[in-house]
C-alpha positions as CSV (number, residue, x, y, z in Angstrom):
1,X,-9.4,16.3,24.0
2,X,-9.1,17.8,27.3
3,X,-10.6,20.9,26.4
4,X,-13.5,19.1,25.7
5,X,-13.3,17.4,29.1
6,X,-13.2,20.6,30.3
7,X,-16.3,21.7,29.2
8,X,-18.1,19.0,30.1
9,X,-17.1,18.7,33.4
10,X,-18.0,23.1,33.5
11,X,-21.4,22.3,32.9
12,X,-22.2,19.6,34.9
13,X,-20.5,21.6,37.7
14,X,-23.5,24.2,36.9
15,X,-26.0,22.3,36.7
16,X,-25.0,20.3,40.1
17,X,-28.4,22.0,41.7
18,X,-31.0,19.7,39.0
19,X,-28.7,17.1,38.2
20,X,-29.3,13.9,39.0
21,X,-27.1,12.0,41.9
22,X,-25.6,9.7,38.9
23,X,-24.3,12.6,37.0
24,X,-21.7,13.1,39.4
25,X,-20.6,9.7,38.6
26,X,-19.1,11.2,35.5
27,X,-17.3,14.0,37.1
28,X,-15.2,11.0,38.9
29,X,-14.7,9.8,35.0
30,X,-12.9,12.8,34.0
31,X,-9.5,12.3,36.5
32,X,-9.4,8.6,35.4
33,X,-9.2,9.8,31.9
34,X,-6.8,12.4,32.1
35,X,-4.5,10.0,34.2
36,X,-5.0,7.4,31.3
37,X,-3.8,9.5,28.8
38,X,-0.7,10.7,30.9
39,X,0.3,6.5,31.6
40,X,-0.5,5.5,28.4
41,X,2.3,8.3,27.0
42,X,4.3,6.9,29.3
43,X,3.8,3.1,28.7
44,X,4.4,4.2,24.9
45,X,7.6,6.2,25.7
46,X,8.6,3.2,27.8
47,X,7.9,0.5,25.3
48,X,10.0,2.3,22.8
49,X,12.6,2.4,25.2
50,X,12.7,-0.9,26.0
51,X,12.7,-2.0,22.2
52,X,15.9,0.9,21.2
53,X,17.8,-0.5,23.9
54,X,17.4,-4.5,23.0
55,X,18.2,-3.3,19.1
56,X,20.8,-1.9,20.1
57,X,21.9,-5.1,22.3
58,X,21.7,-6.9,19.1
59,X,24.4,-4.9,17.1
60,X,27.0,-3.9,18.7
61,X,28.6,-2.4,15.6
62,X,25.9,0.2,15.8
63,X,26.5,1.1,19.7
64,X,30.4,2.0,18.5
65,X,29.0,3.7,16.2
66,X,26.3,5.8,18.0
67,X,28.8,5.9,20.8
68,X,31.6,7.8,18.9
69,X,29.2,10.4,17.6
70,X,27.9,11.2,21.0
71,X,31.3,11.1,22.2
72,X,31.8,14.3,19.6
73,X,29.0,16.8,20.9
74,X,27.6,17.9,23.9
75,X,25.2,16.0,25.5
76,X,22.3,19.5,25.1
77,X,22.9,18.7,21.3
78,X,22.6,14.9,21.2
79,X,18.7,15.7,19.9
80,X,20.4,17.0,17.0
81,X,22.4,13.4,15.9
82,X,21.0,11.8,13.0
83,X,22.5,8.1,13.9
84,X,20.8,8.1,17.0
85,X,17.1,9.5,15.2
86,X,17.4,7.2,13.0
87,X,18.0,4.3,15.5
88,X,15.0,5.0,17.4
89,X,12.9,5.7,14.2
90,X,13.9,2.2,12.9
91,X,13.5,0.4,16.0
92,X,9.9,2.2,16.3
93,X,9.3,1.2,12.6
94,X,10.1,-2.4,13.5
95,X,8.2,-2.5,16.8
96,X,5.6,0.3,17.1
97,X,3.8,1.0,20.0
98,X,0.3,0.2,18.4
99,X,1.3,-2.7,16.4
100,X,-2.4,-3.4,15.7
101,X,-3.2,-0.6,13.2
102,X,-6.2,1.9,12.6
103,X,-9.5,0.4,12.4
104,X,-11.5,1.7,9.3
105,X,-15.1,1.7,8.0
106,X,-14.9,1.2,4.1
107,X,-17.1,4.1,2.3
108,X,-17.7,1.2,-1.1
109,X,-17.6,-1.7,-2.0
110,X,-14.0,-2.8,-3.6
111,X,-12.1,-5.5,-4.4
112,X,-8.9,-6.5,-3.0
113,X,-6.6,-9.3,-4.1
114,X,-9.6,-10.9,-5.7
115,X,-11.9,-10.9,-2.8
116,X,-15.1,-8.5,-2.7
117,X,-14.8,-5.8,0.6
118,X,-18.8,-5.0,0.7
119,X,-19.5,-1.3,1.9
120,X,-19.1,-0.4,5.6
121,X,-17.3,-3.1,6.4
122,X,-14.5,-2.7,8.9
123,X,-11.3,-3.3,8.0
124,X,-7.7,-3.2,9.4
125,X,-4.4,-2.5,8.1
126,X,-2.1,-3.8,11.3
127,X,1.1,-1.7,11.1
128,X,3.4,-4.3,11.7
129,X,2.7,-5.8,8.7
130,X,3.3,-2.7,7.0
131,X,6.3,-1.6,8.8
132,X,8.0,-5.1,7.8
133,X,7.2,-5.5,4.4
134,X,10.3,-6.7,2.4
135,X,8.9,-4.8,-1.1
136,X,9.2,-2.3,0.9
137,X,12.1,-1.7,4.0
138,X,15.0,-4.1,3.8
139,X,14.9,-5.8,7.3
């Protein structure tokens, strides 16, 4: 992504002497973007977070738990515990970041649970329905 950025902004920095006033408009674009990006990794890291730490204030069985085994290495190899991956993979299963889901054209016509989906509709599969099904995960 910011390779492409990059690009762009390269050309339009060349052709600054026949460019238009308004194209430098766009050049102002490219920091806002690039500082986007950066927050929103941030807001996600923050979210998730947030939601480990409240799961975590929920069952306190599972803080002894994760506390004894972090007790037991060093704090370089704490990446390495599977307890506390798989706490943060659950809590990110059960409140994800982009709750909403992907948004997708369909390429045909199908049918699902007995209604018709015509042919480039748009359709979305939210994750937190997914994420919480019962067939599924136990919750």
């Amino acid at each position: 992504l910011f390779d492409g950025i990059e690009r762009r902004r390269k050309k339009m920095m060349a052709a600054t002497s026949t460019a238009s006033p308004h194209s430098w408009l766009a050049l102002f674009k490219i920091p806002t973007i690039k500082a986007m990006m950066m927050y929103a990794g941030f807001d996600n890291t923050g979210y998730t977070i947030a939601w480990v730490l409240l799961d975590l204030a929920r069952n306190s069985s599972i803080v002894a738990l994760l506390r004894n085994e972090l007790k037991e290495i060093p704090h370089n190899d704490w990446h390495k515990s599977l307890p506390l991956r798989n706490i943060i993979k659950e809590s990110m299963r059960l409140h994800p970041a982009a709750p909403g889901g992907p948004l997708k054209k369909t390429g045909k016509d199908f049918i699902f649970e007995n209604m018709i989906i015509p042919k480039d509709s748009i359709v979305q599969m939210p994750s937190m329905l997914y994420a919480r099904d019962e067939d599924v995960f136990d919750n």
